[in-house]
N, C-alpha and C positions, 0 to 999 in steps of 0.2 A: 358479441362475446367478450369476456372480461380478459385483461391482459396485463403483466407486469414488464416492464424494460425497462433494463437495467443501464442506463446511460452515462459513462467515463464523462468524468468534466477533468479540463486542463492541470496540472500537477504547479503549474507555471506559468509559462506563457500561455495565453490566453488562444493566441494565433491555434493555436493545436486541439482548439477544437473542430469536432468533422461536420460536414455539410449534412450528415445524416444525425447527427445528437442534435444539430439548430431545429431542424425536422421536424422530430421526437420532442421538443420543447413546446414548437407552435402547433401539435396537434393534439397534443395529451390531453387527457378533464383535470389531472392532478400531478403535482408533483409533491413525493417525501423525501426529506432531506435531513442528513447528519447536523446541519445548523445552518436552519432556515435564515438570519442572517446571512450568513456566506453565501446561500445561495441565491439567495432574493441581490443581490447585488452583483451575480452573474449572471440575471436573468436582467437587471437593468442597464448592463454593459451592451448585452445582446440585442436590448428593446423588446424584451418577451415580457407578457404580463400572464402570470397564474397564479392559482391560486397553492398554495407550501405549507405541507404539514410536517414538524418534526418525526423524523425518527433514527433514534442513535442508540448509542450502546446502553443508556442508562434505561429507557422506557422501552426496546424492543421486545421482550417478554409479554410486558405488562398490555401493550397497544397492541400486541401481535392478534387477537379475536378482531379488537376492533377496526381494522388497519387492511384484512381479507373484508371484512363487509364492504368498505369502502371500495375497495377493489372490483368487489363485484357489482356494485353500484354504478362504475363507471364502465368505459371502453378504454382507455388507455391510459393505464398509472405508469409515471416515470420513479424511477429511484434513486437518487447520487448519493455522492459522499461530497464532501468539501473538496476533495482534489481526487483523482483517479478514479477508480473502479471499485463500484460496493462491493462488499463481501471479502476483498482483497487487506486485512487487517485492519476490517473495517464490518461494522455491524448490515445486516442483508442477509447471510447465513440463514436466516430461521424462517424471513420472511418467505425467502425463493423456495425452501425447501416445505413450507405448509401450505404455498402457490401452487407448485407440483402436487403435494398428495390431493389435493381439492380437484384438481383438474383444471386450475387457470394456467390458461400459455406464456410462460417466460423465457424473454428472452436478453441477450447481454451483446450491446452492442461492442466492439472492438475501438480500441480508445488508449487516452495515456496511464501509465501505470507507472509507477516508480521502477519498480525492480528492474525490467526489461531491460531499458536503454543503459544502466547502469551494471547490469552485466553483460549486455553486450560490449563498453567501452570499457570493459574494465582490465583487458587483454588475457581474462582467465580463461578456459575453454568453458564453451558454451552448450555445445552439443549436449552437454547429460548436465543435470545442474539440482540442488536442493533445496526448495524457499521454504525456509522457518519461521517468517516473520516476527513477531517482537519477542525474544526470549522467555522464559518466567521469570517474575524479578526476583525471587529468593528458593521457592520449591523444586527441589532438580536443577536449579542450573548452570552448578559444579558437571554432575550429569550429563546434563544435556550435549553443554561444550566439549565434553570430555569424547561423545559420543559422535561428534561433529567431525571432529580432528583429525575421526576413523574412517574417515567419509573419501575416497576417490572424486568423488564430483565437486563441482564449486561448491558451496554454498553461502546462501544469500541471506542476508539479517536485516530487518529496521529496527532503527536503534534511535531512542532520543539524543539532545544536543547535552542534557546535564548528565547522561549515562554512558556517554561513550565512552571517556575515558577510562572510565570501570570497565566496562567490556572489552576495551582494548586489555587491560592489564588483565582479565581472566583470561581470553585468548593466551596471552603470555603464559600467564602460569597453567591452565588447564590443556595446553594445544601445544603451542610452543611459541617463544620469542623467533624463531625464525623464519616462521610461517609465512607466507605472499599474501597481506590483503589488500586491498583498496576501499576504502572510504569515499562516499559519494555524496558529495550533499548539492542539495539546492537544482534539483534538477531541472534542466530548461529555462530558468530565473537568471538574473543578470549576474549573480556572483556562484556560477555553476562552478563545482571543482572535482577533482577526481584526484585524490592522495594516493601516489603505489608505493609500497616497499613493505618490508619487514613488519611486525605486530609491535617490534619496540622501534623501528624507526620512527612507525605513524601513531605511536604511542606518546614518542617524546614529539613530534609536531607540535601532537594537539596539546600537549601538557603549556607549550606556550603560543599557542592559537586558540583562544576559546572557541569551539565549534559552535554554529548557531545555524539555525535549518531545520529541514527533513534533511532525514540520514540514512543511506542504503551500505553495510558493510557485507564486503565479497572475500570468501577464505577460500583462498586456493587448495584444490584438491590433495591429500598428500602423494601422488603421484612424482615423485622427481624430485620431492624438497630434499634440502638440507638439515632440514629438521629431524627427517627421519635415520 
């Protein structure tokens, strides 16, 4: 019977990969990936050899008929992303959800993710929390932020390294300049950082630290600020 799994690869360090994704590697008929490069070069870290068919956000649509054939053809198709967990601001979406209505069994193994470890360290409360993942870069997203700011729970952003500092400044203006966030970048990697203070403290930071990474931005709840 045909099967989809969904398998986390390391965000970083490599070490964080699980004894059950090696697994899932050496048992599969195929692997599809966000860029077969990237992956073909974690699969020769690991000394896996398969066979890797693209699939990303440009052609997911278009391969989405052809891509369930395939599925069904085999017994066990893997699916990653470049780093963390498909689907997770990251293309998979369509595929898992047309696996389900067909009747093939998907499943998502537990693995590393950006967001997580970054708001767990990021000393904001964690209990109740809001993932947005990457903003819109122009429709709404005066809006959007504006809508954020009203938010009691953290809430969690990816954010590129050449956008941040715009989004720090709309934070400023659409939230507040005195908002609690923390900026994340580089998670698990040798130059991991975790910036906390204010939206203009960690604004002016980066105005003279070019940020350069993955980027996870955490906005504290307005629960208690000073802002309010």
């Amino acid at each position: 019977m045909a099967k989809l799994s969904i398998v986390p690869t390391p965000i970083g360090n490599l070490e964080d990969i699980t004894l059950r994704a090696l697994r899932m590697f050496k048992e599969c008929d195929l692997i599809l990936a966000e860029d077969t490069r990237v992956t073909k070069k974690l699969l020769s870290h690991i000394e896996i050899s398969k066979h890797v068919l693209p699939f990303h956000a440009h052609n997911e649509h278009k391969a989405l008929s052809g891509m369930i054939d395939r599925i069904l053809s085999n017994q066990l198709t893997v699916l990653v992303s470049d780093a963390g967990t498909q689907g997770i601001s990251d293309p998979g979406f369509l595929l898992a959800r047309e696996c389900v209505s067909r009747g093939i069994e998907v499943e998502c193994l537990p693995g590393p993710t950006a967001f997580v470890p970054a708001l767990v360290a990021s000393g904001f409360p964690c209990d109740r929390f809001l993932f947005e993942g990457f903003l819109p870069h122009k429709k709404c997203r005066q809006t959007k932020l504006t809508r954020l700011g009203m938010e009691d729970r953290t809430v969690g952003l990816y954010e590129s390294p050449h956008r941040l500092i715009k989004c720090l400044e709309q934070i400023c203006e659409f939230i507040s300049p005195e908002r609690n966030v923390c900026v994340v970048r580089e998670i698990s990697k040798m130059f991991e950082e975790y910036k906390r203070g204010t939206a203009s403290e960690v604004l002016e930071y980066y105005k003279e630290h070019s940020p350069i990474g993955e980027i996870v931005i955490l906005i504290d709840g307005k629960h208690g600020n000073s802002d309010l």
